[in-house]
C-alpha positions in Angstrom: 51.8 104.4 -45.3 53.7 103.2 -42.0 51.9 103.8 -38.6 53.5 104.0 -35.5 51.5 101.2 -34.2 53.5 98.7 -37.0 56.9 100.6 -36.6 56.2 99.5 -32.5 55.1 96.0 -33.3 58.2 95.2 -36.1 60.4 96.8 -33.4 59.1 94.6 -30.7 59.4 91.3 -32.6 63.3 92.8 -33.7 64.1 93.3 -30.2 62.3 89.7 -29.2 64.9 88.0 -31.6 67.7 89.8 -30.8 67.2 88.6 -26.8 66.4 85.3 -28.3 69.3 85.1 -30.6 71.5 86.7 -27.1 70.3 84.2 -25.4 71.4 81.6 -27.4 74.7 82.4 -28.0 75.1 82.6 -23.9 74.1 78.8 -24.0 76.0 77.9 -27.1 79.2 79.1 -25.2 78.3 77.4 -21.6 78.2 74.2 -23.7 82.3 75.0 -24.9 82.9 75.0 -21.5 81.3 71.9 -20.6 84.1 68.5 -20.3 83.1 66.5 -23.0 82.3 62.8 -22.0 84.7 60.3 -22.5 84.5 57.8 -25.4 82.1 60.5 -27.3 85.0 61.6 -29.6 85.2 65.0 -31.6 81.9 64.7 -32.9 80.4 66.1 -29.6 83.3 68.9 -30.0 82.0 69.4 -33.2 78.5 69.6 -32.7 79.1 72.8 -29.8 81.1 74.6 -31.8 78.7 74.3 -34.7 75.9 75.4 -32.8 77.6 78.0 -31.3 78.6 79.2 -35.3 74.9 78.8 -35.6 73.9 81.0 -32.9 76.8 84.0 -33.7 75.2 84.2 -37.0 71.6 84.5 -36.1 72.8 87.2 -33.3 74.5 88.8 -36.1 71.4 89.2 -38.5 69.4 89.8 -36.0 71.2 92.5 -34.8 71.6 93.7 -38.4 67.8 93.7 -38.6 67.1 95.4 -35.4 69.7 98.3 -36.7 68.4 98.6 -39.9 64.4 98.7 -38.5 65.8 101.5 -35.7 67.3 103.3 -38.5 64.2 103.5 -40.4 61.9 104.3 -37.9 64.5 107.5 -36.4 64.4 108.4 -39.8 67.7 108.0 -40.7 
């Protein structure tokens, strides 16, 4: 049986991970924008972009999982 109590508490920690995962895609993208140093190479390039990948997928699920828990508690 599903109260509304955990509906509102799996709800809130969605919507806490979705802002997280938000969040972090905003700082993964500042950091593209960011001059790299010189004499660092590509691997700091690399490193950016990867972690920006990283952050665009977790926003992703995230957002997949917040959907999906909406869903179910509007009873759709």
């Amino acid at each position: 049986m599903n109260r509304p109590q955990s509906h509102s508490s799996a709800e809130a920690a969605a919507l806490a991970r979705y802002v997280q995962a938000t969040r972090a895609v905003s700082a993964a993208f500042d950091a593209t924008r960011v001059e790299p140093e010189l004499g660092t190479g590509g691997n700091t390039v690399a490193l950016v972009l990867q972690r920006l990948d990283i952050a665009l997928l977790e926003l992703d699920t995230s957002q997949r999982s917040l959907d999906a828990i909406l869903s179910r508690a509007g009873g759709h």
